[in-house]
C-alpha positions in Angstrom: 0.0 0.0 0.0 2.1 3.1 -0.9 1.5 6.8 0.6 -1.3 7.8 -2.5 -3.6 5.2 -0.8 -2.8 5.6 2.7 -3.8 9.3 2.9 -6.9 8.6 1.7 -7.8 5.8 3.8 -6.2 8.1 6.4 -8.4 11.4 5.4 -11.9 9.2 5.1 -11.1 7.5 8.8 -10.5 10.7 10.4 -13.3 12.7 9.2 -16.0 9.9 9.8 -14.7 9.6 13.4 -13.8 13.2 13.4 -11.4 13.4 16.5 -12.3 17.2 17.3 -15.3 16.5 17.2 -15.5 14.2 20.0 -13.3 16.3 22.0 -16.3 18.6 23.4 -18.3 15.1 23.7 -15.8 14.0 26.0 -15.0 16.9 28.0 -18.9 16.9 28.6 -19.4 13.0 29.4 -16.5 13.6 31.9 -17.0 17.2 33.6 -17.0 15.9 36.8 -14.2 13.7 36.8 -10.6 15.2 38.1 -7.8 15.4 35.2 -6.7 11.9 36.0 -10.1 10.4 35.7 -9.9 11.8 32.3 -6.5 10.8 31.1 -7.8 7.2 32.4 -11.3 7.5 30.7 -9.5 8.7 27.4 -7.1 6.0 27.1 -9.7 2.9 27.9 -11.9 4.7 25.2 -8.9 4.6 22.7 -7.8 1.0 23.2 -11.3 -0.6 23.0 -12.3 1.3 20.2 -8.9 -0.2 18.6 -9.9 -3.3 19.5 -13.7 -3.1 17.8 -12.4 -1.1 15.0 -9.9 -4.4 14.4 -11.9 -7.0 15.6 -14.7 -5.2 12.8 -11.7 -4.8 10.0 -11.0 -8.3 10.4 -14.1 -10.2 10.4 -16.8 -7.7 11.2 -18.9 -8.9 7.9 -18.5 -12.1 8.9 -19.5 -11.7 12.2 -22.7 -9.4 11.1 -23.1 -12.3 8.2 -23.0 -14.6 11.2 -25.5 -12.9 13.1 -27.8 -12.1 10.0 -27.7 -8.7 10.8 -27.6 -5.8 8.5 -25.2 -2.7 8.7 -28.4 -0.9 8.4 -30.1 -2.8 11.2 -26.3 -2.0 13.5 -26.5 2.0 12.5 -30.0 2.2 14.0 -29.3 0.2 17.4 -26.4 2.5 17.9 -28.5 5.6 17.3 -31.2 4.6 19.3 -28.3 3.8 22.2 -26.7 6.5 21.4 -29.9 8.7 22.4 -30.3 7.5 25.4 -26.6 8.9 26.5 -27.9 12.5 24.8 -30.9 12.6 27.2 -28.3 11.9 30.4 -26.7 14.9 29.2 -29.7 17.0 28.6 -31.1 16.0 32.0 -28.1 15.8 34.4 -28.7 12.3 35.4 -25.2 11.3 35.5 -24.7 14.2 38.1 -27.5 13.1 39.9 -26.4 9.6 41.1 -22.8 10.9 41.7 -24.4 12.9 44.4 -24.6 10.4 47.2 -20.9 9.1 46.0 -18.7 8.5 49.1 -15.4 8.8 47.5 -15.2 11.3 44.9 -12.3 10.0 43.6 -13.6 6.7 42.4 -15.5 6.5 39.1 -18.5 4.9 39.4 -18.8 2.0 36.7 -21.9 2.7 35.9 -20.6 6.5 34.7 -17.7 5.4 33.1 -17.9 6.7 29.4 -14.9 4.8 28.3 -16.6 1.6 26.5 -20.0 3.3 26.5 -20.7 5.7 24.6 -16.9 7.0 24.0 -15.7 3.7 22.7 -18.8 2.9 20.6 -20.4 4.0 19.1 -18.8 7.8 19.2 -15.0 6.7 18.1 -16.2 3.0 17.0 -19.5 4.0 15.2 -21.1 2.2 12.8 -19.8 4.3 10.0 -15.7 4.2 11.5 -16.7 0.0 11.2 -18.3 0.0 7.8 -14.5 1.8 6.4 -12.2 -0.5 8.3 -14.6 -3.5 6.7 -14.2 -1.9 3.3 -10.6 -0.7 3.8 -9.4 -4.0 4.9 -11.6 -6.1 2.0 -9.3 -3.8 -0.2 -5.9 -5.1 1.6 -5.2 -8.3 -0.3 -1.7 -9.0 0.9 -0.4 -9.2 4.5 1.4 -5.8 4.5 -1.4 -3.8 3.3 -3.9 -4.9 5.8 -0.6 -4.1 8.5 -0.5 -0.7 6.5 -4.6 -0.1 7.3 -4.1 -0.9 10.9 -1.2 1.7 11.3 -3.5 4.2 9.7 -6.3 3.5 12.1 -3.9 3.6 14.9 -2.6 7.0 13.5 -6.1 8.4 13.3 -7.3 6.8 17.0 -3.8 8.2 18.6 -4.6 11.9 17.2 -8.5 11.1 19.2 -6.4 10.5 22.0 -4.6 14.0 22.2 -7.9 16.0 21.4 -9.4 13.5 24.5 -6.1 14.8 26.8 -6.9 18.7 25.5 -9.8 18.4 26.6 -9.0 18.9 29.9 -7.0 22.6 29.2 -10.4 23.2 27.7 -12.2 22.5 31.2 -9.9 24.3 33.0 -11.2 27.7 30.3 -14.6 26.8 30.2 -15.5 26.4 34.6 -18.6 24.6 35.8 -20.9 26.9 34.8 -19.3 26.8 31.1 -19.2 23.3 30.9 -22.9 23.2 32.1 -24.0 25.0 29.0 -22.0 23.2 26.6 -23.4 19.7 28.2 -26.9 21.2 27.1 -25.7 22.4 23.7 -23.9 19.1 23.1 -27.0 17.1 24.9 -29.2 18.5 21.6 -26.3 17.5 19.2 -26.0 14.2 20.0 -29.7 13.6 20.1 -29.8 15.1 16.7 -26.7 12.5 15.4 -28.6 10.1 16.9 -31.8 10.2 15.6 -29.8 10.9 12.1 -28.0 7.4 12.8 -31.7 5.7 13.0 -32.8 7.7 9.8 -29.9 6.4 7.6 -30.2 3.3 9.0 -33.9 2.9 8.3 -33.2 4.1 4.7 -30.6 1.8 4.0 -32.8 -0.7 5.0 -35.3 0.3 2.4 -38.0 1.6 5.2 -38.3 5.1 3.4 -39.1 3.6 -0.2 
Protein backbone atom coordinates (compact mmCIF):
# COMPACT_ATOMS: atom_id res chain seq x y z
CA UNK A 1 0.00 0.00 0.00
CA UNK A 2 2.08 3.08 -0.92
CA UNK A 3 1.48 6.79 0.56
CA UNK A 4 -1.28 7.81 -2.54
CA UNK A 5 -3.62 5.17 -0.82
CA UNK A 6 -2.79 5.59 2.68
CA UNK A 7 -3.81 9.35 2.92
CA UNK A 8 -6.94 8.63 1.70
CA UNK A 9 -7.85 5.82 3.77
CA UNK A 10 -6.24 8.12 6.42
CA UNK A 11 -8.35 11.44 5.44
CA UNK A 12 -11.94 9.19 5.13
CA UNK A 13 -11.12 7.47 8.80
CA UNK A 14 -10.48 10.66 10.43
CA UNK A 15 -13.26 12.73 9.16
CA UNK A 16 -15.97 9.92 9.84
CA UNK A 17 -14.67 9.57 13.38
CA UNK A 18 -13.77 13.16 13.39
CA UNK A 19 -11.41 13.45 16.49
CA UNK A 20 -12.27 17.20 17.33
CA UNK A 21 -15.25 16.55 17.24
CA UNK A 22 -15.55 14.22 20.02
CA UNK A 23 -13.30 16.26 21.99
CA UNK A 24 -16.32 18.64 23.41
CA UNK A 25 -18.28 15.09 23.74
CA UNK A 26 -15.83 13.97 26.00
CA UNK A 27 -14.99 16.91 28.03
CA UNK A 28 -18.88 16.93 28.57
CA UNK A 29 -19.38 13.01 29.41
CA UNK A 30 -16.47 13.59 31.95
CA UNK A 31 -17.04 17.22 33.57
CA UNK A 32 -17.02 15.93 36.82
CA UNK A 33 -14.22 13.74 36.83
CA UNK A 34 -10.58 15.19 38.09
CA UNK A 35 -7.85 15.38 35.17
CA UNK A 36 -6.68 11.86 35.96
CA UNK A 37 -10.07 10.44 35.72
CA UNK A 38 -9.94 11.76 32.32
CA UNK A 39 -6.46 10.82 31.14
CA UNK A 40 -7.83 7.23 32.40
CA UNK A 41 -11.33 7.53 30.73
CA UNK A 42 -9.48 8.65 27.42
CA UNK A 43 -7.09 5.99 27.11
CA UNK A 44 -9.67 2.94 27.87
CA UNK A 45 -11.94 4.67 25.23
CA UNK A 46 -8.93 4.58 22.65
CA UNK A 47 -7.81 0.98 23.24
CA UNK A 48 -11.34 -0.60 23.04
CA UNK A 49 -12.29 1.26 20.16
CA UNK A 50 -8.86 -0.20 18.58
CA UNK A 51 -9.86 -3.31 19.51
CA UNK A 52 -13.67 -3.08 17.78
CA UNK A 53 -12.36 -1.13 14.96
CA UNK A 54 -9.89 -4.41 14.39
CA UNK A 55 -11.90 -7.04 15.56
CA UNK A 56 -14.69 -5.21 12.78
CA UNK A 57 -11.68 -4.75 10.02
CA UNK A 58 -10.99 -8.29 10.44
CA UNK A 59 -14.12 -10.15 10.42
CA UNK A 60 -16.76 -7.74 11.19
CA UNK A 61 -18.95 -8.85 7.92
CA UNK A 62 -18.47 -12.14 8.91
CA UNK A 63 -19.49 -11.66 12.23
CA UNK A 64 -22.70 -9.42 11.13
CA UNK A 65 -23.07 -12.29 8.19
CA UNK A 66 -23.03 -14.63 11.16
CA UNK A 67 -25.45 -12.89 13.13
CA UNK A 68 -27.82 -12.09 9.96
CA UNK A 69 -27.65 -8.66 10.83
CA UNK A 70 -27.61 -5.81 8.46
CA UNK A 71 -25.24 -2.66 8.71
CA UNK A 72 -28.44 -0.88 8.42
CA UNK A 73 -30.06 -2.80 11.24
CA UNK A 74 -26.31 -1.99 13.50
CA UNK A 75 -26.54 1.96 12.46
CA UNK A 76 -29.98 2.16 14.00
CA UNK A 77 -29.32 0.15 17.37
CA UNK A 78 -26.41 2.54 17.90
CA UNK A 79 -28.50 5.64 17.27
CA UNK A 80 -31.18 4.62 19.31
CA UNK A 81 -28.26 3.76 22.17
CA UNK A 82 -26.66 6.50 21.39
CA UNK A 83 -29.92 8.72 22.41
CA UNK A 84 -30.31 7.46 25.37
CA UNK A 85 -26.56 8.94 26.52
CA UNK A 86 -27.89 12.50 24.81
CA UNK A 87 -30.94 12.57 27.21
CA UNK A 88 -28.28 11.91 30.38
CA UNK A 89 -26.68 14.91 29.23
CA UNK A 90 -29.68 17.03 28.61
CA UNK A 91 -31.12 16.05 32.04
CA UNK A 92 -28.07 15.78 34.40
CA UNK A 93 -28.65 12.34 35.43
CA UNK A 94 -25.20 11.30 35.50
CA UNK A 95 -24.69 14.20 38.14
CA UNK A 96 -27.51 13.09 39.87
CA UNK A 97 -26.35 9.57 41.09
CA UNK A 98 -22.77 10.91 41.70
CA UNK A 99 -24.40 12.88 44.42
CA UNK A 100 -24.57 10.40 47.16
CA UNK A 101 -20.88 9.13 46.04
CA UNK A 102 -18.74 8.49 49.09
CA UNK A 103 -15.38 8.79 47.54
CA UNK A 104 -15.16 11.32 44.88
CA UNK A 105 -12.26 10.03 43.61
CA UNK A 106 -13.62 6.67 42.41
CA UNK A 107 -15.49 6.55 39.08
CA UNK A 108 -18.47 4.90 39.42
CA UNK A 109 -18.79 1.96 36.71
CA UNK A 110 -21.88 2.69 35.86
CA UNK A 111 -20.58 6.46 34.73
CA UNK A 112 -17.70 5.44 33.13
CA UNK A 113 -17.93 6.65 29.40
CA UNK A 114 -14.85 4.76 28.32
CA UNK A 115 -16.60 1.62 26.52
CA UNK A 116 -20.01 3.28 26.47
CA UNK A 117 -20.69 5.75 24.58
CA UNK A 118 -16.93 6.97 23.97
CA UNK A 119 -15.73 3.68 22.65
CA UNK A 120 -18.81 2.93 20.56
CA UNK A 121 -20.42 3.97 19.06
CA UNK A 122 -18.85 7.75 19.17
CA UNK A 123 -15.05 6.71 18.05
CA UNK A 124 -16.23 3.04 17.05
CA UNK A 125 -19.45 4.03 15.23
CA UNK A 126 -21.14 2.23 12.76
CA UNK A 127 -19.78 4.35 9.97
CA UNK A 128 -15.73 4.18 11.48
CA UNK A 129 -16.74 0.00 11.21
CA UNK A 130 -18.26 -0.01 7.81
CA UNK A 131 -14.55 1.81 6.44
CA UNK A 132 -12.23 -0.49 8.26
CA UNK A 133 -14.59 -3.50 6.74
CA UNK A 134 -14.20 -1.86 3.29
CA UNK A 135 -10.64 -0.68 3.75
CA UNK A 136 -9.41 -4.03 4.91
CA UNK A 137 -11.55 -6.07 2.01
CA UNK A 138 -9.31 -3.77 -0.24
CA UNK A 139 -5.91 -5.09 1.61
CA UNK A 140 -5.16 -8.27 -0.29
CA UNK A 141 -1.67 -8.96 0.93
CA UNK A 142 -0.40 -9.19 4.47
CA UNK A 143 1.37 -5.77 4.55
CA UNK A 144 -1.41 -3.80 3.26
CA UNK A 145 -3.88 -4.90 5.80
CA UNK A 146 -0.62 -4.14 8.53
CA UNK A 147 -0.48 -0.75 6.51
CA UNK A 148 -4.56 -0.13 7.27
CA UNK A 149 -4.14 -0.91 10.88
CA UNK A 150 -1.17 1.69 11.35
CA UNK A 151 -3.52 4.16 9.72
CA UNK A 152 -6.27 3.51 12.05
CA UNK A 153 -3.95 3.64 14.91
CA UNK A 154 -2.63 6.96 13.45
CA UNK A 155 -6.09 8.44 13.33
CA UNK A 156 -7.33 6.77 16.98
CA UNK A 157 -3.84 8.17 18.63
CA UNK A 158 -4.59 11.88 17.23
CA UNK A 159 -8.48 11.08 19.25
CA UNK A 160 -6.41 10.48 22.05
CA UNK A 161 -4.57 14.01 22.23
CA UNK A 162 -7.87 15.97 21.45
CA UNK A 163 -9.38 13.51 24.53
CA UNK A 164 -6.14 14.79 26.79
CA UNK A 165 -6.87 18.72 25.53
CA UNK A 166 -9.76 18.41 26.61
CA UNK A 167 -9.03 18.86 29.90
CA UNK A 168 -7.01 22.55 29.15
CA UNK A 169 -10.37 23.18 27.69
CA UNK A 170 -12.17 22.47 31.17
CA UNK A 171 -9.93 24.33 32.95
CA UNK A 172 -11.18 27.67 30.26
CA UNK A 173 -14.57 26.76 30.23
CA UNK A 174 -15.50 26.45 34.60
CA UNK A 175 -18.62 24.62 35.82
CA UNK A 176 -20.88 26.91 34.83
CA UNK A 177 -19.27 26.80 31.08
CA UNK A 178 -19.23 23.33 30.94
CA UNK A 179 -22.91 23.17 32.12
CA UNK A 180 -24.01 25.00 29.04
CA UNK A 181 -22.01 23.24 26.57
CA UNK A 182 -23.35 19.69 28.18
CA UNK A 183 -26.92 21.17 27.06
CA UNK A 184 -25.66 22.36 23.75
CA UNK A 185 -23.88 19.06 23.07
CA UNK A 186 -26.96 17.07 24.91
CA UNK A 187 -29.20 18.50 21.61
CA UNK A 188 -26.31 17.52 19.24
CA UNK A 189 -25.98 14.19 20.01
CA UNK A 190 -29.66 13.61 20.10
CA UNK A 191 -29.83 15.07 16.68
CA UNK A 192 -26.72 12.53 15.40
CA UNK A 193 -28.56 10.07 16.93
CA UNK A 194 -31.81 10.20 15.63
CA UNK A 195 -29.75 10.87 12.09
CA UNK A 196 -27.99 7.44 12.83
CA UNK A 197 -31.68 5.74 12.99
CA UNK A 198 -32.80 7.74 9.77
CA UNK A 199 -29.86 6.43 7.62
CA UNK A 200 -30.23 3.27 9.00
CA UNK A 201 -33.90 2.86 8.26
CA UNK A 202 -33.19 4.15 4.72
CA UNK A 203 -30.60 1.82 3.95
CA UNK A 204 -32.78 -0.67 4.99
CA UNK A 205 -35.27 0.35 2.39
CA UNK A 206 -38.05 1.65 5.24
CA UNK A 207 -38.28 5.14 3.44
CA UNK A 208 -39.15 3.62 -0.21
Amino acid sequence: MTFDTLLPAFVTLFVIIDPIGLAPVFLALTKDMTTGQRRVVAVRAVIVAGIILTVFGLAGQAVLDLFGISMAAFRIAGGALLFLTALDMLFERRKERRKDQSQPHIVDPADDPSVFPMAMPLIAGPGAMATMILLMGDSSAVVDKLSTLGVMVAVLVSVLIMFIAASALGRFLKETGINVVTRLLGMLLAALAIQFMIDGMRAAGMFG
